[in-house]
N, C-alpha and C positions, 0 to 999 in steps of 0.2 A: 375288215375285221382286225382287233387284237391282238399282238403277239402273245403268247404265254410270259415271254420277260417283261412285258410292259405290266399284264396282270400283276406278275408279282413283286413288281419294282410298288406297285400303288396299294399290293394288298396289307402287309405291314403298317403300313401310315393309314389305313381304312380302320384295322385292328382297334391300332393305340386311340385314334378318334373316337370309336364308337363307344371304347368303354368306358371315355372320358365321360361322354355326353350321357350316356346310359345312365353311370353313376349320378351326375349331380341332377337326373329327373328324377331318379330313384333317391337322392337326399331329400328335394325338394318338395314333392310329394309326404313326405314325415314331418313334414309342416303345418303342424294343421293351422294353423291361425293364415295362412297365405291360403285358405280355400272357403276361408269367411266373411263376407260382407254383411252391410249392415247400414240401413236408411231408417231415420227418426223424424219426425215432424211431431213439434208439439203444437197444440191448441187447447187454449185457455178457457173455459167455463165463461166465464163473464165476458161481455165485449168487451172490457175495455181490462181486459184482464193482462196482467205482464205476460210476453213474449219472448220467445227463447228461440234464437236460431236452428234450424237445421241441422243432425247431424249423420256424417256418412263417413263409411268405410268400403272401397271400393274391394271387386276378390283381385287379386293377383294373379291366381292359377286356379284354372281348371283340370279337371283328370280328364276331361273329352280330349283338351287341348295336347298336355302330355302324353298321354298314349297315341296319341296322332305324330306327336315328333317321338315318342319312342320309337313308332313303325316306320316311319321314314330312316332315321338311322338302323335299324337292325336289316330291315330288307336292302338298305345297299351292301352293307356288311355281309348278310347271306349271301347274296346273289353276286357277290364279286370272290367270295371263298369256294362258292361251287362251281363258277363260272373254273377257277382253277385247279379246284380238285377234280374236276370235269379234264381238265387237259391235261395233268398229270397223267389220267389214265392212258394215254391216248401221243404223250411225248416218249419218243424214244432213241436213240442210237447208239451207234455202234462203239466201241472204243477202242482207238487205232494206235499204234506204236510200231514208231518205222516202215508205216506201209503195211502192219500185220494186224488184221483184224483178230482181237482178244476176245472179246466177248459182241455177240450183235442182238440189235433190239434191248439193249438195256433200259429200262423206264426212268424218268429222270429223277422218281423219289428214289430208286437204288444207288443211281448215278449219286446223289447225295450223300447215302449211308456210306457207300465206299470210299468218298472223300474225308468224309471226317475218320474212317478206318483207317485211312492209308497216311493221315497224319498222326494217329497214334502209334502205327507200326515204322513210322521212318523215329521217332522220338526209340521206340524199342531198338530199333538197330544201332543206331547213333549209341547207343550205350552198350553195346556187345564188348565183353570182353578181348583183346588183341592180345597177341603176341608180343612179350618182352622183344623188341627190336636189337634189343644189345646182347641176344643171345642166336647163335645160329641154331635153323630149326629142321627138322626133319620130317614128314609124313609117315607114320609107319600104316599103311592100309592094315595091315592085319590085325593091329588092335583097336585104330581110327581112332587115334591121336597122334600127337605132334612129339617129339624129343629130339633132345640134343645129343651128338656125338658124345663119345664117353670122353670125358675127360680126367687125367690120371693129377692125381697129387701125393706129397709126403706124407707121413705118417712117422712121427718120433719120437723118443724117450731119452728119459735123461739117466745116465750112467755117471758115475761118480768115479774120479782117474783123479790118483795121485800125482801131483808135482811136486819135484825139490824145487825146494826154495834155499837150501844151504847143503853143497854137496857132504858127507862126509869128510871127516880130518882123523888124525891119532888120537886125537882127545876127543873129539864128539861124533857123536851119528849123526848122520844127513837131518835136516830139519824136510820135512814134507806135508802138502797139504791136500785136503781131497778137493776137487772141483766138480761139480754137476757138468755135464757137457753133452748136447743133442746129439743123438747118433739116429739113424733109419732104424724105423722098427718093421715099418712095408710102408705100402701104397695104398689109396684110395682110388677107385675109379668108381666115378658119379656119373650119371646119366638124367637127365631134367626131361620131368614129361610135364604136359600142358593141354587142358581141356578146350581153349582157347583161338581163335581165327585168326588167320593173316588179315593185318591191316588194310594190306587190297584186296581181299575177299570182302569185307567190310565195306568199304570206298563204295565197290562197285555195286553191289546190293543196294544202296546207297542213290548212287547216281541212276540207276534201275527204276527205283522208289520217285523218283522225281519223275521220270519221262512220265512212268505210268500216272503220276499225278497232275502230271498237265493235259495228259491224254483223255481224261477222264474229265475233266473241267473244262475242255475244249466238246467232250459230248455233251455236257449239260448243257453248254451254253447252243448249241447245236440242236439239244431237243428241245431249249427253252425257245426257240425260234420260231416252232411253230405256229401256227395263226389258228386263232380259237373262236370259236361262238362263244354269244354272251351269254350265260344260264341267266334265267331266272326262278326262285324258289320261294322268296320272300313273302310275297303279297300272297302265296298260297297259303304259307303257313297261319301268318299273321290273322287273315281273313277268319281262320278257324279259331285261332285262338279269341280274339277279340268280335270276332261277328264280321259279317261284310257290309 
């Protein structure tokens, strides 16, 4: 008997065939002049009357013909699609990681959905917002986010201080001017919060996301293994539609 992988390694390329051939019997068939023939003989009145060859049109296609090779393509097609939709019900396993059974009896059309899941959810994580790296960070559980220690800075103003520029003398007053000049007006202390994950929180979900999806691709291939009966469906159907 069969593997289930063999099935579906051939059912695809059954697929694209059948529709090929389906289609251009179903073109051909809208032809109507390839389903007409036609045989002429003339004969003249008089014996010795002029003579005209023969003439003929042979048919090209029959509708017996084609609905006979339509039914030959479609019941392989059927019966090689239920032959695997037959097995699908019926393949199953388990899905391991590190030795720990995650989920058992999985069927292998879920085994499927979950492959193409788990390659849209590694794409989601892969783009998870990280942690500024050039900032040190902190967990605060109680509000479950992340911040940074307080950090203090200046805070200034400008005050305006006279300078001489010419001390006074007996004859003149000091020459003086005003300057702007930074002085501390206080402090800032800033604290940076962040909604955002550690880079190795991220990694590792990550690297998680991969076992689990080889895990998972190592069961299909596991329940595509097993050995199937051959359905057949076709000639039942066929039979009814067209007469037996």
């Amino acid at each position: 008997m069969p593997k289930l992988n063999q099935i579906i390694a051939v059912t695809n390329g059954k697929k694209s065939r059948a529709t090929k051939e389906f289609t251009e019997i179903h073109k051909e068939l809208q032809k109507s002049e390839l389903l007409i023939g036609i045989s002429r003989t003339y004969q003249p009145i008089e014996e010795n009357g002029e003579t005209l060859p023969p003439e003929s049109k042979n048919l090209q296609i029959k509708v017996t013909e084609k609905i006979k090779q339509a039914r030959d393509v479609l019941t392989d097609l059927f019966d090689v699609v239920f032959t695997q939709d037959s097995a699908n019900t019926q393949a199953k396993a388990d899905v391991v990681v590190d030795g720990k059974t995650l989920v058992k009896d999985v069927p292998v059309t879920f085994l499927l959905f979950i492959e193409k899941q788990l390659t849209d959810l590694h794409t989601f994580i892969d783009k998870l917002p990280t942690l500024d790296q050039s900032e040190e960070w902190i967990y605060d559980s109680n509000k479950d986010f992340f911040a940074t220690p307080a950090t203090r800075t200046v805070r200034t103003r400008k005050v305006s201080k006279p300078v001489v520029l010419q001390p006074p003398t007996k004859e003149h007053p000091a020459q003086t001017q005003l300057v702007q000049e930074d002085v501390t007006a206080g402090h800032w202390s800033t604290v940076k919060f962040s909604g955002a994950i550690p880079a190795k929180t991220r990694n590792e979900m990550l690297a998680r996301i991969d076992k689990l999806s080889d895990a998972v691709k190592f069961a299909r291939e596991q329940a595509n293994g097993i050995e199937v009966q051959n359905k057949t469906v076709g000639k039942e159907l066929f039979d009814y539609v067209f007469g037996s």
